[in-house]
Every structure is written in C-alpha cells, then in structure tokens.
C-alpha positions, 0 to 999 in steps of 0.5 A: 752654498750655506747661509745662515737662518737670520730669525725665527720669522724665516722659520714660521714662513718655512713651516708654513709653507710646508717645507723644508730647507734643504740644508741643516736647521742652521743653514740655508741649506717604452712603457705606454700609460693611457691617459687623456689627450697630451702634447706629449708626455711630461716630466716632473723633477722633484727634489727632496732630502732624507730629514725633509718632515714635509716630503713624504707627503710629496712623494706619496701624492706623485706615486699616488698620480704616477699609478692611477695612469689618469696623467701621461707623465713620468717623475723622478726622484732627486734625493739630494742628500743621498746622490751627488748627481741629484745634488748637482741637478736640483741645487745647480741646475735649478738654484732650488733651495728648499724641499719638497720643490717639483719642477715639471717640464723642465721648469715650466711649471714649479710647485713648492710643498705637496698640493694636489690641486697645484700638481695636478694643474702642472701636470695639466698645463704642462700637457697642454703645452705646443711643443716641438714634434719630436718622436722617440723610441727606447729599448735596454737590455742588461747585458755583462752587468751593464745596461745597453740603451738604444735610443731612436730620436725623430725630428718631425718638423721641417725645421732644425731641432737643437736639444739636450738628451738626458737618460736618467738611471732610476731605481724603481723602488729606491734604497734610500727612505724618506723621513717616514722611513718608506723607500722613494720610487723613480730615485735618480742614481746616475744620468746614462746620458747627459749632452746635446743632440741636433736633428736636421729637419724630418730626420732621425738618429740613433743613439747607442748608450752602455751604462755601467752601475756606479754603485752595488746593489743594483737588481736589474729588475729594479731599474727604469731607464727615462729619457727626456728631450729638452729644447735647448733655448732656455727661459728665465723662470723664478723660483717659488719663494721670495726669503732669504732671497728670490731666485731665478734659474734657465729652464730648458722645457722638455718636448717629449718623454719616454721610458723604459725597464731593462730586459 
C-alpha cells in the first residue's frame, strides 16, 4: 500500500518522533532466563527496516534488556525489507506503518520509536497480565539439513483452550545490518509453524514440526527456534499514531512463550 507524504509537516512529526516510515522518503511506506516473577514469559515483536536511522537505537536497547536476564521475555526481529515473512507479519498482521514499532504480547502493548522507560514498562505490564494457564516444553534437533521440533503444549485449566501456535525460525546473529551496519540478533526468517491449536481442558498434545532452510547460509549454531501461544479471541488495539491516518488492528494476546537453539 503506498501513499504519498502530503507536507513537510507529516515529515517534522515523523522525525519527531523518532521514526522512520517504513516505505521510501516519498511514500507512506527451553532456555530458562531468571528474572523477577511473571505470569508467564513475554513476547516482544519489533518491526524495522534496513534504511530506518532511528532502529538501531531500538534494536540496541531490546538486545541490551534481552541479555541482562533482568525480564523473562524473548524478542524477535521483523526486518521487513529483507523477509517477506517479516513483511507479511508486521504490515499485514499489524497495519504497522512506521519503524521502529514493538508490539509486546501480541499487541497488548505498542511502543513507537526507542524509549527505555516505555519498553521497560511494556514489558512489565505485560508480565503482569492473567493469562490462560498453558504449559509448554520444546526440544530441536538438526537432523539431514533440517530442524526437527518437538512441541509439548499443556492446558492446565479446566476449560477448553483455542489458540494460535507460532514457531519463529530466527538467526541469532542476523545476516542483515541495520543502518548503522551492525547485524540484528533474533532476525525472523521463516514461521516453522503458523496454525491453530485446540486443547481440551487439563489436557496436552504434542506436536511434531520439520522445518526445511528456505535460503543458504544457514549455520545450525546460528538458529533460535521461539514458539508462542496466543488466544485466539482477538481485541481491537490502536496503533501509536494518528497521521496520515490512525490505524487499528486485532491483537491476539500471547499466554505463554518458549524457546529453544537447536542441537
């Protein structure tokens, strides 16, 4: 979807803010991590393209929270000029519409631009949510040049659980560079899962998952697997900005989060 900048006034308000539109000047465009007590494990998504001055701020502070183990939370990278699956999550799955955007829990919370006190406060509002009880355990292997998953899923609850699973294929060390040439870390480059899942109460499923590499270059001690469970009841959530137009999307909020580096 392109349109056009319309003043110099939309671009004063964009640097402003510290972003950085996501299209051209012209357009619209288990690892256990202990950490203070949470409801469960969170999940930040942040968008960001490769010409964005403004992202490697962002990216720096996620990495930078991401390794003090002082959060249990997981992120990953939506390098959207570089991955059409990126593309597909952040400007579809989202409507977002400038970088660097985070959405945390599936949406639960939305930061627009690199502010620590807002990440941290995501990331904290986000842990203190009450979430559906689900429990789960991962294990991936390498196995004839591809990843096989295995995926224990848990309703603790008494009542029935429909959800959406999604298992995010990241580099942990990207082969893209942001703007300031330094390479991204948790960069998405496949979805290895991507569907519903139902559990009856007070029981489990396991899932089976091979996941053959879309592109070369892969090193297999390179790769994080991250699996989220969302409830599948979406909220109407507004995105952080009001020009050219707001914009709300269905935010489908994450219950529990897990992740993995294939042996």
């Amino acid at each position: 979807m392109k349109k056009a900048v319309g003043s110099c006034a939309l671009i004063v308000l964009i640097l402003s803010l510290s972003v950085f539109p996501i299209y051209a000047a012209d357009e619209m465009k288990s690892i256990d991590k202990p950490k203070e007590k949470f409801s469960h494990t969170v999940l930040a998504e942040y968008g960001t393209v490769t010409t964005c001055p403004a992202c490697p701020a962002a990216s720096e502070l996620l990495y930078r929270l991401y390794t003090s183990s002082e959060y249990q939370f997981y992120y990953i990278t939506f390098v959207i000029d570089k991955n059409t699956a990126a593309k597909r999550r952040m400007v579809w799955g989202y409507l977002d519409r400038f970088v660097p955007t985070t959405y945390f829990d599936g949406g639960y919370m939305v930061s627009l631009g690199s502010n620590e006190t807002e990440y941290r406060n995501a990331i904290e509002k986000c842990g203190a949510r009450d979430v559906h009880d689900i429990n789960m355990e991962m294990t991936a292997r390498w196995e004839n040049g591809k990843i096989i998953i295995n995926l224990y899923v848990e309703n603790l609850e008494k009542k029935p659980y429909l959800g959406w699973l999604k298992v995010y294929v990241t580099e942990k060390e990207s082969r893209w560079q942001d703007y300031n040439g330094s390479s991204y870390h948790f960069a998405l480059i496949d979805f290895a899962s991507n569907k519903p899942i139902f559990l009856f109460g007070n029981k489990n499923k396991n899932i089976s998952i091979e996941w053959t590499p879309n592109m070369e270059g892969i090193e297999s001690n390179n790769i994080m697997i991250i699996a989220a469970v969302s409830n599948i009841f979406p909220h109407l959530k507004k995105n952080p900005w009001d020009r050219p137009k707001p914009t709300t999307f269905l935010a489908f909020y994450v219950d529990q989060v897990i992740a993995v580096e294939p042996q």
